[in-house]
C-alpha positions in Angstrom: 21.6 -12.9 -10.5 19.8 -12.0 -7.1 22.3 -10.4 -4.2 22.4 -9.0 -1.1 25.6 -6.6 -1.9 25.4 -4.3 1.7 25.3 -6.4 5.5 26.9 -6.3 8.6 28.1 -9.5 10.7 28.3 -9.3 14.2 31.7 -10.8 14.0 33.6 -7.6 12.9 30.7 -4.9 13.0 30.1 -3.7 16.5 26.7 -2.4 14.9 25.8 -5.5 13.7 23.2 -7.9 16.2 23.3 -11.1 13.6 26.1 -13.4 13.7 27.5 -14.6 9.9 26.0 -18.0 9.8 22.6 -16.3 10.3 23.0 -13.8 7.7 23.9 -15.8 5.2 21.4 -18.8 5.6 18.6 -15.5 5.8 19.8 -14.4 2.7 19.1 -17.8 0.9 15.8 -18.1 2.7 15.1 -14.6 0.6 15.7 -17.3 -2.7 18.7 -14.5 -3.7 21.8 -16.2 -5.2 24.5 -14.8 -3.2 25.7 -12.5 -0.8 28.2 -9.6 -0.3 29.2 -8.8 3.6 30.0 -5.3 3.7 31.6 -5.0 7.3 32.8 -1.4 8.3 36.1 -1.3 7.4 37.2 -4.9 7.2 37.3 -7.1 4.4 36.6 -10.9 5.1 39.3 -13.0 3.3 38.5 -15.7 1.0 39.8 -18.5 4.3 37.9 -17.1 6.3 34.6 -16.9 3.2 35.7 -20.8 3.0 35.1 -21.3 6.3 31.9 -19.5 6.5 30.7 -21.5 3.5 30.6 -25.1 5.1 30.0 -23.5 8.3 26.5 -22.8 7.0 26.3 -25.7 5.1 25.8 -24.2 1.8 26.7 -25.5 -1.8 28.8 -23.4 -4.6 26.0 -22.4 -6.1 25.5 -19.4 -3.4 27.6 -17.0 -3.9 29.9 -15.0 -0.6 31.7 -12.4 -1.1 33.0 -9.8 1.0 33.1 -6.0 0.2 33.3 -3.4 2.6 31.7 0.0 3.9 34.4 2.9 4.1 33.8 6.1 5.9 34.2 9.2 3.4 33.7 13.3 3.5 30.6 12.4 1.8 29.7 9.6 3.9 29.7 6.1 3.6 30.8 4.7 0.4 30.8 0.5 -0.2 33.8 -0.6 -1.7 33.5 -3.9 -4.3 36.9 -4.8 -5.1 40.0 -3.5 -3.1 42.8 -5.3 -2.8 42.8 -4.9 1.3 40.8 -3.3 4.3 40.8 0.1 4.1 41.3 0.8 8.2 41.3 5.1 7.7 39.1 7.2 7.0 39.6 8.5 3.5 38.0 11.5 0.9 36.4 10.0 -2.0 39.4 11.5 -3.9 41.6 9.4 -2.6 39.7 6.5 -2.3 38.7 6.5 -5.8 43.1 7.3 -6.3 44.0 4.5 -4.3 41.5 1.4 -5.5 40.7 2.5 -9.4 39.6 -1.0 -10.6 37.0 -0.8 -7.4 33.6 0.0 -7.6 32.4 2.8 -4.9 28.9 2.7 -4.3 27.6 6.1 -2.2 25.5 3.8 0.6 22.3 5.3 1.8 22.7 9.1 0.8 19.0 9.6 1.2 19.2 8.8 5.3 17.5 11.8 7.4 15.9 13.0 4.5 18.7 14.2 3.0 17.9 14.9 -1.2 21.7 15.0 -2.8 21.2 17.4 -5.7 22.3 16.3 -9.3 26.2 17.5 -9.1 26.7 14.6 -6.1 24.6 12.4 -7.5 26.4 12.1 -11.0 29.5 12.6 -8.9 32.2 10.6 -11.6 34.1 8.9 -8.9 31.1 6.9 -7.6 30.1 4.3 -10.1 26.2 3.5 -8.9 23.9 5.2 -5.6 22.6 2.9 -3.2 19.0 4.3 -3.7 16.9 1.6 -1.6 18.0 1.0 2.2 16.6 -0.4 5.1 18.6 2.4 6.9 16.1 4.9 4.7 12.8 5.3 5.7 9.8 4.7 2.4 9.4 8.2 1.9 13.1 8.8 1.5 13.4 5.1 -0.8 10.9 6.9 -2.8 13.2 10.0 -2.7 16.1 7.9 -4.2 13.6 6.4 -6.9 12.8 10.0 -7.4 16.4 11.0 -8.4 17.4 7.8 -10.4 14.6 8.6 -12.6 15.4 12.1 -12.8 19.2 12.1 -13.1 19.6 8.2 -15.0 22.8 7.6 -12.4 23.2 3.7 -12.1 21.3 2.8 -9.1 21.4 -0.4 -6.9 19.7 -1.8 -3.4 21.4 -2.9 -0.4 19.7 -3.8 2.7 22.5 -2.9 5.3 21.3 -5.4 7.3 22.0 -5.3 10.7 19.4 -8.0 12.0 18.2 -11.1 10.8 15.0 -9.2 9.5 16.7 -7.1 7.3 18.6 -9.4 5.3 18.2 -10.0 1.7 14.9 -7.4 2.0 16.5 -5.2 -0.8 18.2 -7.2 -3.4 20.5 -6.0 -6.3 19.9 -7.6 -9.7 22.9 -7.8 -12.1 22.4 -8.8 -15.8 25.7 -11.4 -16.0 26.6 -14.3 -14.0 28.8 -13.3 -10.9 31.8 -15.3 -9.8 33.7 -13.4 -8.1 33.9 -9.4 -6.5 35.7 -8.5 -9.3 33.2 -9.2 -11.0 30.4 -7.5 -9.1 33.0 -4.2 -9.9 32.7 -5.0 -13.1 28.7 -4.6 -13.3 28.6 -2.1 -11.1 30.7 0.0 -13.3 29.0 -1.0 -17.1 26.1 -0.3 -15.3 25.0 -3.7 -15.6 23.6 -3.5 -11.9 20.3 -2.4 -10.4 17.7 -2.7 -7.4 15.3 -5.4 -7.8 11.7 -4.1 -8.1 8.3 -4.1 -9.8 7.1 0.0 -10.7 3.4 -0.3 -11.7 1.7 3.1 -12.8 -1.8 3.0 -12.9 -3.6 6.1 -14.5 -6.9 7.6 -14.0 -8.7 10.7 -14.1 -6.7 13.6 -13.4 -4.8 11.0 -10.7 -1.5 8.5 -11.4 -1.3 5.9 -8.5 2.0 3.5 -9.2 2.3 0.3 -7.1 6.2 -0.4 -5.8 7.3 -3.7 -5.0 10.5 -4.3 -3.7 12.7 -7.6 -3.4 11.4 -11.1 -3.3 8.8 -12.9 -1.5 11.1 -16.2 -0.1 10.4 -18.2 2.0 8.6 -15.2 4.8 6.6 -13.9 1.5 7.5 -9.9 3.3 8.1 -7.7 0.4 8.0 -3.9 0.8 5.1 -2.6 -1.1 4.5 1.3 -1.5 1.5 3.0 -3.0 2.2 6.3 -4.9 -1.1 9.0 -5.0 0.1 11.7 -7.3 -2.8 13.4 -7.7 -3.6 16.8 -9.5 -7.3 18.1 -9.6 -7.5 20.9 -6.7 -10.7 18.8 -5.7 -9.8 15.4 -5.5 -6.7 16.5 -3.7 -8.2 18.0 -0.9 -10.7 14.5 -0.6 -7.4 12.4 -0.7 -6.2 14.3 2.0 -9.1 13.9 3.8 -9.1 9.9 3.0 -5.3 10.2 4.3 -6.0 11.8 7.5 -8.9 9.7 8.4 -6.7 6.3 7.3 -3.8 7.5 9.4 -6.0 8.3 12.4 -7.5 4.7 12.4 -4.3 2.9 12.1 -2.9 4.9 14.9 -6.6 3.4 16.8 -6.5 -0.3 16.5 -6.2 -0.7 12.9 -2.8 -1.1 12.4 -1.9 -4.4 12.7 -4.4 -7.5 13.1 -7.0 -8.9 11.2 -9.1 -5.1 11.1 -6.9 -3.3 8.8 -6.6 -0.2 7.5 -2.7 1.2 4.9 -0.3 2.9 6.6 0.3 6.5 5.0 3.9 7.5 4.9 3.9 10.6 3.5 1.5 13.3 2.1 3.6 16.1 0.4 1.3 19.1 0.0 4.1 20.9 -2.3 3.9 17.5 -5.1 0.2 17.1 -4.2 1.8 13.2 -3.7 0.6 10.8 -0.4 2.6 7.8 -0.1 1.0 4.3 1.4 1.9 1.2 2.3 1.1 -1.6 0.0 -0.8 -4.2 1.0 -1.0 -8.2 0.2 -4.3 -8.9 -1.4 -7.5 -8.1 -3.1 -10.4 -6.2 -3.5 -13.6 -8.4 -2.3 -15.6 -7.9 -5.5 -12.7 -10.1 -7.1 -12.2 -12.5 -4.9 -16.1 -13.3 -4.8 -16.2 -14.0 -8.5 -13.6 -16.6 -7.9 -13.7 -18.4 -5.1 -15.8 -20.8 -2.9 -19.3 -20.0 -1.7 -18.7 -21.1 1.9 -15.2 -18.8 1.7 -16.9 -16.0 0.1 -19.6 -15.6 3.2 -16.7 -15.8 5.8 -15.3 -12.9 3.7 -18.8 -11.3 2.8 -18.9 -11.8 6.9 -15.8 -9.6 7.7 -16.8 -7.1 5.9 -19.7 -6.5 8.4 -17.5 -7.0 10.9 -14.8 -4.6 9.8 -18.1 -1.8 9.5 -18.8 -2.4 13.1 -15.5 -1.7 14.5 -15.1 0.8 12.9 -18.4 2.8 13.7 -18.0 1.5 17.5 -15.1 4.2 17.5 -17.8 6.8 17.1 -15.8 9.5 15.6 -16.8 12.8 16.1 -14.2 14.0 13.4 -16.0 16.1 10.6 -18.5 18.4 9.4 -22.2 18.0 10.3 -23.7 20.8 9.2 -21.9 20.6 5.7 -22.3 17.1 5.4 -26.0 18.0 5.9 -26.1 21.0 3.4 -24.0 18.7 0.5 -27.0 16.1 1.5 -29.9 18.2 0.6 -28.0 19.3 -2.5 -27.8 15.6 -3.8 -31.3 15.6 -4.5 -31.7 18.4 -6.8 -28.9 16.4 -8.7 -30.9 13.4 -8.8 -33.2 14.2 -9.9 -31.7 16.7 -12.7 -30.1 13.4 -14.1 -33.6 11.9 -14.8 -34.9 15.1 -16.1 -31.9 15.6 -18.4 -32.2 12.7 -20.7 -36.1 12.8 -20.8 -36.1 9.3 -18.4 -39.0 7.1 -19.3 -38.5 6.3 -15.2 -39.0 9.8 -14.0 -42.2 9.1 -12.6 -41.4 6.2 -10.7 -38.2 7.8 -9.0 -39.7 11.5 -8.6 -41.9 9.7 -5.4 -38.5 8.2 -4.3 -36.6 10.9 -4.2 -39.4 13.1 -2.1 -39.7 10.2 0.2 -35.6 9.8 0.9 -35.4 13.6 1.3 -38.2 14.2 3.8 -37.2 11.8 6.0 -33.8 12.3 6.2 -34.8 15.8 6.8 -36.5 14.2 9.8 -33.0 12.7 10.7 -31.3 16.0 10.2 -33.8 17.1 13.2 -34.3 14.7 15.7 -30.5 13.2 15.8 -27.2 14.7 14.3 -26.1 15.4 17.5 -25.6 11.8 17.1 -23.9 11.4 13.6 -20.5 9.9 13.7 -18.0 9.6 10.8 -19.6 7.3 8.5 -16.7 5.6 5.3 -19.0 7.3 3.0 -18.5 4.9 -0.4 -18.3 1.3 1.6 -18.8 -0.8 -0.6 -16.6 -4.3 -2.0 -13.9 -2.5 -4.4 -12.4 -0.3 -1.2 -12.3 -3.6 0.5 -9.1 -5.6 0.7 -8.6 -9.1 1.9 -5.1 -10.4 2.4 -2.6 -12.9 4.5 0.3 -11.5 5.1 1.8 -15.5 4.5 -0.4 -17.2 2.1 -0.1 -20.4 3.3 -1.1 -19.3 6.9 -5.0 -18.8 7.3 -4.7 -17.6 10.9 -2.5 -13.9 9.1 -5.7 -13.6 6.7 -7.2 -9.9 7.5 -9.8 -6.8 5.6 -8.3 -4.0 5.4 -10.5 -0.7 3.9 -9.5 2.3 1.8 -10.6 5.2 0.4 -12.2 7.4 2.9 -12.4 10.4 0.5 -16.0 10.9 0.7 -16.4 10.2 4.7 -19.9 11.9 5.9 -20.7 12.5 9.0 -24.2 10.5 9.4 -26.1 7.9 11.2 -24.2 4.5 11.3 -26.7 2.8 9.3 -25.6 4.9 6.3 -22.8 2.7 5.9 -24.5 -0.5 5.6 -27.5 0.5 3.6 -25.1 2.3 1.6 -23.0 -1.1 1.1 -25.8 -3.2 0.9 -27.1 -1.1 -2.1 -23.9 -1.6 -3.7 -23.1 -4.9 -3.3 -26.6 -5.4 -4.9 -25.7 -3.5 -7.8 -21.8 -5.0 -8.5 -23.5 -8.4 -8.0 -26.2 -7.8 -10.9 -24.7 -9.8 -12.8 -24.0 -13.0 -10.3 -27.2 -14.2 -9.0 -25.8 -17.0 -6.8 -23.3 -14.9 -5.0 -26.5 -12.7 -4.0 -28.1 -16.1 -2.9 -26.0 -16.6 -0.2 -24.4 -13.7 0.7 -27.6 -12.2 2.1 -28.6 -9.4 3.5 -29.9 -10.4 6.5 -26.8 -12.3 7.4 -24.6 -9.4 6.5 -26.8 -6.8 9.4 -27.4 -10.0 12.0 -23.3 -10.0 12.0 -23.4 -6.1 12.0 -25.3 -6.0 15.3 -23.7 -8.9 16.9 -20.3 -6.5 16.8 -21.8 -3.1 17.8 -22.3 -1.3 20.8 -24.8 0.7 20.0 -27.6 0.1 17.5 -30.7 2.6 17.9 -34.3 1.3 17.8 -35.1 2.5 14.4 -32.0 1.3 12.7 -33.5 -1.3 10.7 -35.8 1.6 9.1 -33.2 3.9 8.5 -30.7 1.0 6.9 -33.7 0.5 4.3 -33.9 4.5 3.7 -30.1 4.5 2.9 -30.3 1.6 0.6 -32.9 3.6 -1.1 -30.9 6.9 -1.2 -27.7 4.4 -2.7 -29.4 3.6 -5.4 -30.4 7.0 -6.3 -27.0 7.8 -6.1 -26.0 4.5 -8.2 -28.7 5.4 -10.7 -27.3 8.9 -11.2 -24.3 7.4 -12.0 -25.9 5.0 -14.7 -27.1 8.2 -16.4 -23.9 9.9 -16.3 -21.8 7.5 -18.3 -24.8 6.4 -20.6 -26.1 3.4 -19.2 -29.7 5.6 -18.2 -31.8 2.8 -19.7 -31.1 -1.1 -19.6 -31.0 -4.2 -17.8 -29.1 -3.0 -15.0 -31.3 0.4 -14.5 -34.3 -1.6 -14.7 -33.0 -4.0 -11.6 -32.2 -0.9 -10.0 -35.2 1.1 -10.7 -37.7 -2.3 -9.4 -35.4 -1.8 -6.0 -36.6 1.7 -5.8 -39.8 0.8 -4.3 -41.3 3.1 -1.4 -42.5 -0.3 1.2 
């Protein structure tokens, strides 16, 4: 069973801004099973849980219950199971001395970033630690997290809702059928109790990034999502900062909220080398092109253009020119030491490219990076979500963009020649999502939402698709794919026009 096991009622919590009725009929909307009011010092009796009942109209299959939330010299503690309100203030001592057959539940011990060490934690008069809360911020959810995995306490969620926003957000799950709170004691205490979420790690190279979901969707479809970055090369650390910094400056700057999107970072913990993200509703635009339909996909294919322009209108000034300039030249030798390393048989046909892309970006270099603004650097369809936040609801759909590791700072029309090149490439393989999710549709829609596109962009959005694909081609060679359909496609885009 699903339950909300720590809320407040504005009938006997002064704290409290939702009124019973509310609460409960919130809960259910969550699609939870039952309920547990946890007023501050007052336990509802089972009249007055009658009443409440047919006052919300709802059946015996939902479950109300009433516990309570008990002031302690460690804090607040959730009582499941005593006999009558507890009106004192009382130690845990003699709380635990007075109601033995109740479960105590340490509520929230994470709150102002508070970390209880393991002696408090595995404290053996409390039978569980609330480790999810919405009176804890993410960071210090994931601090709770942290320590149930580390100590193996019995853990459960409670939202402590105060509002009707908060209810039923973080469930409890319990293994048995409930019927009554001595039951829930019961659970609590066999450890047959714990918070309801989805823990998804995902490794990679020298990098572990796990996906938290919390609660259920109901009837809003809100679920708190988290994104875990632990990340352990010296390298790629200092580029996920980067990526981190960026993000969090553009969603302070217009793209937190809307259609134009980029995560919210909670936390970036330089001692753990671990950033902490929100989670977003949706996915990447390479997927969701395979799989849907053509007159959808350009509206999305459309949005990303649009997203590209809003962002480069911002004309950030953030970053380093001149390095970004001298890690430039430096790509070139690389280049073309991946054609010369394997003996390519297209050596000769890319040797002219890579001259050509060099030289005039060297003309670039001279003539305009007082100009350069902060570029994404890797735009391109996989570090491009699309979402609604309710799915049924077309007007909350909205892009969102990650991964800003490898911003430059450049000409705008980096970006797009850079995507376009890309999108060429992940699309090798679908010719009829190439046919009408054009490129000239994709820049028209580009310039339509910038403020300023220089004379010459045109030119220089072709010389960045070229210098994309001698990126992309590089890459080819370094996982063993330096000869082949797909290099072949590539290398017949190389063309000097």
């Amino acid at each position: 069973m699903l339950l909300e096991i720590h809320c407040h009622t504005s009938r006997y919590s002064r704290c409290s801004q939702i009124d019973p009725v509310t609460l409960v009929r919130q809960v259910k909307k969550k699609e939870l099973q039952g309920v547990v009011i946890t007023e501050h010092h007052y336990l509802w009796s089972d009249e007055e849980l009658k009443a409440l009942r047919v006052e919300a109209e709802l059946d015996e299959n939902f479950l109300i219950l009433s516990g309570q939330e008990v002031e302690t010299d460690i804090g607040h503690v959730l009582v499941f199971g005593a006999s009558r309100t507890i009106e004192e203030e009382l130690s845990l001592k003699d709380l635990r001395g007075m109601f033995p057959e109740a479960a105590l539940v340490w509520a929230h011990p994470f709150r102002g970033g508070n970390v209880p060490d393991g002696k408090k934690l595995l404290n053996p008069m409390l039978d569980a630690i609330e480790i999810f809360s919405m009176n804890q911020t993410q960071k210090e959810n994931y601090s709770g997290l942290k320590a149930w995995h580390n100590y193996k306490f019995t853990a459960v969620s409670g939202s402590d809702a105060h509002s009707e926003i908060m209810a039923g957000v973080y469930p409890s799950q319990f293994d048995h059928p409930i019927l009554g709170i001595n039951d829930i004691a019961m659970e609590i205490k066999k450890s047959r109790a714990r918070p309801f979420f989805k823990e998804i790690p995902k490794s990679g190279s020298n990098i572990v990034v796990t996906e938290i979901t919390i609660g259920t969707k109901g009837g809003d479809e809100s679920r708190n999502r988290i994104i875990l970055k632990n990340i352990m090369d010296d390298k790629k650390w200092e580029s996920a900062k980067l990526s981190s910094d960026i993000t969090a400056f553009l969603y302070r700057n217009g793209f937190g909220e809307g259609r134009f999107r980029v995560p919210g970072i909670i936390d970036v913990n330089e001692k753990e080398r671990l950033i902490i993200e929100d989670g977003q509703r949706g996915k990447n635009l390479f997927d969701l092109l395979t799989h849907v339909d053509k007159s959808i996909g350009a509206d999305y294919f459309a949005l990303a253009a649009r997203w590209l322009a809003r962002f480069h209108n911002k004309a950030i000034k953030q970053g380093d020119t001149e390095g970004a300039i001298k890690k430039e030249r430096r790509r070139f030798d690389s280049y073309l030491n991946s054609f010369t390393g394997i003996n390519s048989p297209y050596l000769k046909k890319i040797q002219p490219v890579i001259d050509f892309v060099k030289a005039r970006e060297e003309e670039i270099f001279l003539k305009k990076r007082g100009s350069f603004i902060l570029n994404h650097g890797d735009y391109h369809p996989k570090n491009i979500i699309i979402g609604q936040d309710r799915q049924q609801d077309s007007t909350t759909l909205f892009i969102s963009v990650i991964d800003f590791g490898n911003s430059i700072m450049f000409p705008r029309s980096f970006d797009v020649g850079y995507f376009l090149s890309q999108f060429q490439g992940q699309f090798h393989a679908y010719p009829e999502i190439l046919r009408y999710c054009m490129e000239a549709d994709f820049i028209d829609t580009y310039i339509k939402e910038s403020d300023n596109i220089p004379e010459d962009f045109l030119e220089e959005v072709k010389l960045f698709k070229l210098r994309a694909n001698l990126s992309i081609a590089s890459y080819l060679i370094k996982v063993g794919k330096g000869q082949g359909p797909e290099m072949e496609s590539l290398i017949s885009r190389c063309a000097i026009k």
